[in-house]
N, C-alpha and C positions, 0 to 999 in steps of 0.2 A: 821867804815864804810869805804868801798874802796873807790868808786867813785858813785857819782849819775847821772839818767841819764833820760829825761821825765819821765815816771809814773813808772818806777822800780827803785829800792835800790838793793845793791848788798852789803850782807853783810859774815861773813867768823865766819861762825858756827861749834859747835864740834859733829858729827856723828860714831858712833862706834870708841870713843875715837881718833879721828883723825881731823884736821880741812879740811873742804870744805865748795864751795861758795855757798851762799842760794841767792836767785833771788827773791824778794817779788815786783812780779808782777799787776796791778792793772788791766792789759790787758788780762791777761789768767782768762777764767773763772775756773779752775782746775788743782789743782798740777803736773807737772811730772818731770819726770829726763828719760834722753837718755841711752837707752841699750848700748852704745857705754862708758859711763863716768861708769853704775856698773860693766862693765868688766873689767875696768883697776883699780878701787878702792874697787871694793865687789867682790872676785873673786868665793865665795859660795852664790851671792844676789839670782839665782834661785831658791836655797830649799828654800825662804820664797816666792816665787812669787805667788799672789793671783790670783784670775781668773778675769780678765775682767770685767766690771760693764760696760754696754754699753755706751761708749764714742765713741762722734764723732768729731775727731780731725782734724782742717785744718789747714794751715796757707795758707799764699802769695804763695804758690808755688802746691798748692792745698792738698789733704791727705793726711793723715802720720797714721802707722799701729803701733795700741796700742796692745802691747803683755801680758800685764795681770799692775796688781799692788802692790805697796810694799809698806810696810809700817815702817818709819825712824825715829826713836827717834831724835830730835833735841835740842840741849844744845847754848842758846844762854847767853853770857855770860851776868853778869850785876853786877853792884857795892854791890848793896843790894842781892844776892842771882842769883844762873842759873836760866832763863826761860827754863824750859821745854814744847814741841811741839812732837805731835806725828800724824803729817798728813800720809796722803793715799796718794802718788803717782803713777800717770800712765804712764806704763813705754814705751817708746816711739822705734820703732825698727830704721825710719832714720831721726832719730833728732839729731842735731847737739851742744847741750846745756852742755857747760864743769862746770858743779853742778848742783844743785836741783831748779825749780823754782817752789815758793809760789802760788800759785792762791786766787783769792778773796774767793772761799766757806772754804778757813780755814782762810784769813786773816778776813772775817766776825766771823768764829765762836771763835778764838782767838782774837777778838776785836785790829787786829793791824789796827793801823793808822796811816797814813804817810800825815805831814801838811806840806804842801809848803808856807814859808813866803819870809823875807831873807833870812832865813837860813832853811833846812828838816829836821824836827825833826820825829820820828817813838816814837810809843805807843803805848804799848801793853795792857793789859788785862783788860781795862776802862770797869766799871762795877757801875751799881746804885750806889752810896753813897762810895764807893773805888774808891784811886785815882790810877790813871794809872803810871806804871811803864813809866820812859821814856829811850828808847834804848839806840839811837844816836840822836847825834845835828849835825850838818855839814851847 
């Protein structure tokens, strides 16, 4: 884990065999990543662009223009075996985010959890009677 910081972790995931930063957000209701970071690192990411699924995007500075979505195998490493993650991202035309950030509708559906004591630990795939993988400590 890089650094922590309020309600996000920023961790450095492997994506079409290459490492970039993954943002597991507790504030975004929904995945995206900036058309500005697949042009300099997916330079073919349009043939997989999916169409739109209405999304209504703001932040602090009001609208941002979502131009379809892609979907990114993610390889997060771990001592006992890779987790694998295969969210939907919506891909953002002027957002300014240098890697992918997580939003809660896959940190729900991949059961991660992020518990602030002393230290943040992250937990992924906690499931009835399975015990949960754990990421990182920090």
């Amino acid at each position: 884990m890089e650094y922590i910081h309020g309600t996000a972790t920023k961790l450095t995931v492997c994506i079409d065999n290459d490492q970039h930063p993954l943002i597991i957000y507790s504030g975004a209701h929904f995945s995206i990543v900036a058309k500005e970071y697949l042009d300099k690192h997916f330079p073919n990411w349009e043939k997989n662009l999916l169409a739109t699924k209405s999304k209504n995007v703001k932040n602090a500075s009001g609208k941002m223009k979502s131009i379809g979505t892609i979907i990114k195998e993610i390889i997060i490493p771990h001592g006992k075996g890779n987790i694998r993650l295969n969210p939907e991202f919506v891909v953002l035309e002027d957002a300014h985010i240098q890697g992918f950030l997580l939003g809660t509708e896959y940190q729900r559906m991949y059961c991660i959890v992020i518990y602030n004591s002393k230290n943040r630990h992250i937990t992924i795939g906690t499931k009835k009677g399975k015990k949960a993988h754990l990421i990182y400590t920090i």
